[in-house]
C-alpha positions in Angstrom: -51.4 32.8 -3.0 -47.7 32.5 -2.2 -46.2 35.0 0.5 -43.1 37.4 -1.3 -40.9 35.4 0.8 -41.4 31.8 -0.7 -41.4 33.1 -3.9 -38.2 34.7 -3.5 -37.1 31.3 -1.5 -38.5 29.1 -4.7 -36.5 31.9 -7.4 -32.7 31.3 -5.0 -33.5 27.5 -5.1 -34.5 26.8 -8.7 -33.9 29.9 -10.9 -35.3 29.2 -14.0 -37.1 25.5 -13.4 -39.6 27.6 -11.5 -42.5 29.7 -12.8 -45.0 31.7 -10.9 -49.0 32.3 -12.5 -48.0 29.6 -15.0 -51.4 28.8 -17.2 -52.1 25.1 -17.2 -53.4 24.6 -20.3 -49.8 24.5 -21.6 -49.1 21.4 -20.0 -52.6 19.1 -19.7 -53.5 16.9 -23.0 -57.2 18.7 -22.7 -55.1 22.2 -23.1 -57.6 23.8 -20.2 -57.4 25.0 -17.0 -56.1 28.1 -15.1 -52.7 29.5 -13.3 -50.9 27.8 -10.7 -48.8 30.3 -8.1 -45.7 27.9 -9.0 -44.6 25.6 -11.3 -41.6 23.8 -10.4 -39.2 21.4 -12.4 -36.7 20.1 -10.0 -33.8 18.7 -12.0 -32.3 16.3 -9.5 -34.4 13.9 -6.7 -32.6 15.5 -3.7 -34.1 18.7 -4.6 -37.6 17.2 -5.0 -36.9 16.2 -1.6 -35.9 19.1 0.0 -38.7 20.6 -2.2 -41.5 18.5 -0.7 -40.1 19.1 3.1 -40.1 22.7 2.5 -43.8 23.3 1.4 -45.1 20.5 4.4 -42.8 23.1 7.1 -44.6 25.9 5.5 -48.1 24.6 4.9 -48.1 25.2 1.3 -50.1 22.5 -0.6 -48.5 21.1 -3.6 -50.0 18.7 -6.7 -47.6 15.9 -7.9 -47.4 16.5 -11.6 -46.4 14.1 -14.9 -47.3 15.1 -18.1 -50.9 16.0 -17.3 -52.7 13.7 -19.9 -55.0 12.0 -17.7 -56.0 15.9 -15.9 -58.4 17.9 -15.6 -58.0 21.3 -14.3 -60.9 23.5 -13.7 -60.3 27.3 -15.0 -59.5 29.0 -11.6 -56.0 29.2 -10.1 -54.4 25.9 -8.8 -53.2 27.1 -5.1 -50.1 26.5 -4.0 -47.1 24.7 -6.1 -47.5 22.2 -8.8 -44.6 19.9 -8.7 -43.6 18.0 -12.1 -41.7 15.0 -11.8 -40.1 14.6 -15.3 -36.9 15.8 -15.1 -35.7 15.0 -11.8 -37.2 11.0 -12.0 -36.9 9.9 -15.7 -34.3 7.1 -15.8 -35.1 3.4 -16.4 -32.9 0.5 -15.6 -32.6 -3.1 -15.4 -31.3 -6.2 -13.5 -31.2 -10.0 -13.7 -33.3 -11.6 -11.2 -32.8 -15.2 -11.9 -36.0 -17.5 -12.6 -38.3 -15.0 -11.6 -37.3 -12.6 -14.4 -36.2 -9.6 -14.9 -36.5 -6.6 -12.5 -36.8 -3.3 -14.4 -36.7 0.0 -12.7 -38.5 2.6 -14.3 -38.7 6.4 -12.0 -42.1 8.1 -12.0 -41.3 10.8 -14.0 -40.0 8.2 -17.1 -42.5 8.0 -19.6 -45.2 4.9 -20.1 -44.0 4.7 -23.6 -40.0 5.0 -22.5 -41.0 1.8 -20.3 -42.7 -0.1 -23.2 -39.7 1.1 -25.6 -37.6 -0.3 -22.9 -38.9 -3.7 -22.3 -39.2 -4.8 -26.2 -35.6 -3.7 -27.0 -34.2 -5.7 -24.1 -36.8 -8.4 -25.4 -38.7 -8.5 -22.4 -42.7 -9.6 -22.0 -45.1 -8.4 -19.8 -45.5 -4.5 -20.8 -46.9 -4.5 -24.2 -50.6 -4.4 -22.8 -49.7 -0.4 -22.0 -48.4 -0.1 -26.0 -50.4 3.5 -26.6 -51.4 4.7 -22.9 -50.1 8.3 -22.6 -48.8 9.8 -19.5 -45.5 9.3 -16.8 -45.1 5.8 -14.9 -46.0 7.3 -11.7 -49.2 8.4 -13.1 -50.0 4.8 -14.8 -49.0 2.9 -11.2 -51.6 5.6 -9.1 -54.6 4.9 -11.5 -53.1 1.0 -12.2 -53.2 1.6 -15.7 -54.5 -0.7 -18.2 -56.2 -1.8 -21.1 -58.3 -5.1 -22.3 -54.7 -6.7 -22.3 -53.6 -6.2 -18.9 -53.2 -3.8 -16.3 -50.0 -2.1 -13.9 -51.0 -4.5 -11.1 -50.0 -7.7 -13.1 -46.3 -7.2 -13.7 -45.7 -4.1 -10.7 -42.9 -6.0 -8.1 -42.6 -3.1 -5.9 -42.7 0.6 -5.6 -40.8 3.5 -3.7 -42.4 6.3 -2.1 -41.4 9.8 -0.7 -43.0 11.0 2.7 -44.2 13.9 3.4 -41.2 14.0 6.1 -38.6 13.7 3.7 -38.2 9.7 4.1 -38.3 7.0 0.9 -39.8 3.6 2.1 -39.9 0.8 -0.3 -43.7 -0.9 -0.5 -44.3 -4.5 -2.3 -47.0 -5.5 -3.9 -48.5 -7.8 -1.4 -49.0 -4.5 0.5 -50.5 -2.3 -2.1 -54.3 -2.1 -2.9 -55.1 -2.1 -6.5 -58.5 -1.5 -7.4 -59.6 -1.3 -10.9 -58.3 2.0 -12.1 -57.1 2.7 -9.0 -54.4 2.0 -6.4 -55.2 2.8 -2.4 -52.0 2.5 0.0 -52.8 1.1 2.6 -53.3 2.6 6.3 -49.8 1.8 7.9 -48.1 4.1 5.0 -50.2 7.5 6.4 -50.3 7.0 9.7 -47.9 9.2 11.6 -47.2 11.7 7.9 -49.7 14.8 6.7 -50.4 14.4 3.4 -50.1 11.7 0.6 -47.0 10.1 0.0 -45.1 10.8 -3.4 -44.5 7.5 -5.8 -41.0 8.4 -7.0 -40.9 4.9 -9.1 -41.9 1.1 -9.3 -39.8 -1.7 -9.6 -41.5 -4.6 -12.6 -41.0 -8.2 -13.0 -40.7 -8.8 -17.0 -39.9 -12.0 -18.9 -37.5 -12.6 -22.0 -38.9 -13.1 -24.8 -38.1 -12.7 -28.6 -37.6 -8.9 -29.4 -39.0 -9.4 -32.8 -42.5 -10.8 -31.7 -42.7 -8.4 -29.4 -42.3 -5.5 -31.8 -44.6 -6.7 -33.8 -46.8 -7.5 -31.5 -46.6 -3.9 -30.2 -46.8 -2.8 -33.5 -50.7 -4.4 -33.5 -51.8 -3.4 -30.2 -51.1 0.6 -31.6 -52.5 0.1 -34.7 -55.9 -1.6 -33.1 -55.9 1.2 -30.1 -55.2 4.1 -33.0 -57.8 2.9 -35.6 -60.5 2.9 -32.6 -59.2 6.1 -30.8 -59.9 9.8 -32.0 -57.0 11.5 -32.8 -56.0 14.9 -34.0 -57.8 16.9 -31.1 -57.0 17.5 -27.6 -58.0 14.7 -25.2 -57.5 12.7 -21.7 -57.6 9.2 -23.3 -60.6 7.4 -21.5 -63.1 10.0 -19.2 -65.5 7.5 -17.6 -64.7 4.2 -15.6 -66.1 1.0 -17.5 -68.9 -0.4 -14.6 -68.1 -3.6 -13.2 -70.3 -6.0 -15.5 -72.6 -5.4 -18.6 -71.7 -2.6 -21.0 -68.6 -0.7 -21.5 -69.0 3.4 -20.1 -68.6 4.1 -24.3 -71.4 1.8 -25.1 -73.5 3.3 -22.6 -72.9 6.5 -23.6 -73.4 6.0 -27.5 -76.8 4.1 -26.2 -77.8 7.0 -24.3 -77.4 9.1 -27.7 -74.4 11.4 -27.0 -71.9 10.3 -29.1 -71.0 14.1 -31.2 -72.6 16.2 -28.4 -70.6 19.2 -28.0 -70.8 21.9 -25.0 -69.2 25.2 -26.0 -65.8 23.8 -27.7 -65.9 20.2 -26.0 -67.8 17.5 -27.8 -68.1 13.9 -27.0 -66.1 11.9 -30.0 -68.2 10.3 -32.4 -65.2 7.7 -32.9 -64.9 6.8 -29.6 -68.1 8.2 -26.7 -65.8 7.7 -23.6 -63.3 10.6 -25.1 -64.4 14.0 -24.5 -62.2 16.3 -26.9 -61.4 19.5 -27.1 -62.6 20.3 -30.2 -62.9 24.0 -30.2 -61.1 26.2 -27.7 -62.8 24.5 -24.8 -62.5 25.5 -21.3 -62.7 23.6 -18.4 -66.4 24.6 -17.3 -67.5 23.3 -21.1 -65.8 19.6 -20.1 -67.1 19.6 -16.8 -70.7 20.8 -18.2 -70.4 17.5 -20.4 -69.1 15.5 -17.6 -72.3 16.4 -16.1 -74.5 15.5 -18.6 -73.1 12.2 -19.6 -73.5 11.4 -15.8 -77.3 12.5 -15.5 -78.3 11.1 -18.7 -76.6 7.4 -18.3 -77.8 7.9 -14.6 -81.6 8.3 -15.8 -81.7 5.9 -18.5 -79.4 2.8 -17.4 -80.0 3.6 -13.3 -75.7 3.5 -14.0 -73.3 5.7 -12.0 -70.3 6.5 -14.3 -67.3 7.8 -12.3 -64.8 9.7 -13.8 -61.4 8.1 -14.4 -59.5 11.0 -15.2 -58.6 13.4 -12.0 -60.3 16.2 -11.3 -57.9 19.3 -9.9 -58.2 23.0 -9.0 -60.7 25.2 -7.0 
């Protein structure tokens, strides 16, 4: 729990872009999962700053926050502050890079969709492959996001992070390690600063290109993703990690017979068996319960480890 004096620090600071015991289900995709102490919107990247340096001089952990569609947060309290990044680091931008493109700017807290907006009105290639992934850009470059059509890793040029000590450091790609669904920075970045550094935005190389095509090729992508996706029910997009060869996580699942399972008010879609909705009032225990199963049962019939790809937060 926070001490009476950081609250009353956090109030001074940010007036009304904080909010203390604020229920997380108002702000995930699943619509589950319990209070945090704080809830803070800084409105301007210097205050994010000073923000950060403030809970690492007072030991106060703190959760980086986008819009929360790719989150799971279990139904106790979230300790500490939970830090959303879409006010303060929205903007996207653009400049001429010669042959090699163009470089577009886009800050974490800017949406996916804002990016891929972006890059077919200016008639740029090389973001459609996202057309339909929910969530912020800081989110999407952390879990390299992706689809059948491409993934973060293939048009990211660089990206900036925010120490724990206050400091920004600009990373290329050559040093970043992308995994599938994933992206690990590498040693050099921690050493020498407690905690995780902060991605405040990423730097991508895009290519003209008609604006026409690509509208209409966007236009396809959604339509394919949205006839294949369940919709009208709170979800997290994709829950497991397709394995590394053989079948997809949703074919194993639907193998294994748990497509339209439901625990409590979760249920595993019968449109799609790698989204777990929330169908009916679900909590967090009912998701995690299915989590479970889906693990254990893939686990006993296949001898296949799913692992989550959505992130797992809270005590």
């Amino acid at each position: 729990m926070l001490d009476s004096d950081s609250k009353i620090w956090l109030e001074s600071r940010f007036k009304n872009s904080v909010r203390f015991d604020e229920s997380m289900s108002k702000h995930t995709s699943l619509r589950v999962g319990g209070a945090a102490d704080a809830f803070v919107m800084p409105e301007k990247p210097e205050e994010l700053v000073e923000l950060i340096k403030w809970c690492r001089q007072k030991d106060i952990p703190c959760l980086v926050f986008g819009d929360g569609t790719n989150l799971l947060v279990k139904d106790s309290a979230i300790r500490g502050i939970v830090i959303v990044l879409t006010k303060c680091l929205k903007t996207i931008t653009k400049r001429d890079m010669g042959k090699d493109g163009i470089i577009v700017t886009a800050l974490a807290g800017a949406r996916m969709q804002s990016l891929c907006s972006f890059a077919v009105k200016n008639g740029l290639k090389g973001m459609n492959f996202a057309i339909g992934i929910p969530g912020t850009v800081g989110g999407g470059i952390m879990m390299n996001a992706g689809t059948a059509h491409g993934s973060i890793k293939n048009v990211l040029d660089s990206i900036k992070i925010l120490l724990p000590d206050g400091h920004t450091k600009i990373i290329m790609k050559e040093n970043l390690d992308f995994e599938y669904r994933k992206l690990s920075l590498k040693n050099e970045v921690k050493e020498g600063n407690q905690g995780q550094p902060i991605i405040m935005g990423g730097c991508f190389c895009l290519h003209p290109s008609d604006p026409q095509k690509l509208k209409k090729n966007a236009e396809e992508i959604l339509k394919a993703r949205k006839e294949r996706q369940p919709s009208g029910s709170p979800g997290a997009g994709c829950f497991f990690k397709n394995p590394l060869s053989g079948k997809t996580a949703g074919e194993l699942i639907d193998l294994a017979g748990l497509k339209g399972k439901s625990i409590g008010g979760a249920e595993i879609s019968l449109k799609h068996a790698n989204f777990i909705i929330n169908r009916d009032r679900a909590s967090a225990s009912d998701i995690l319960a299915i989590i479970e199963l889906v693990q254990e049962t893939v686990s006993k019939r296949f001898n296949i480890n799913l692992e989550p790809e959505i992130k797992i937060v809270g005590q």
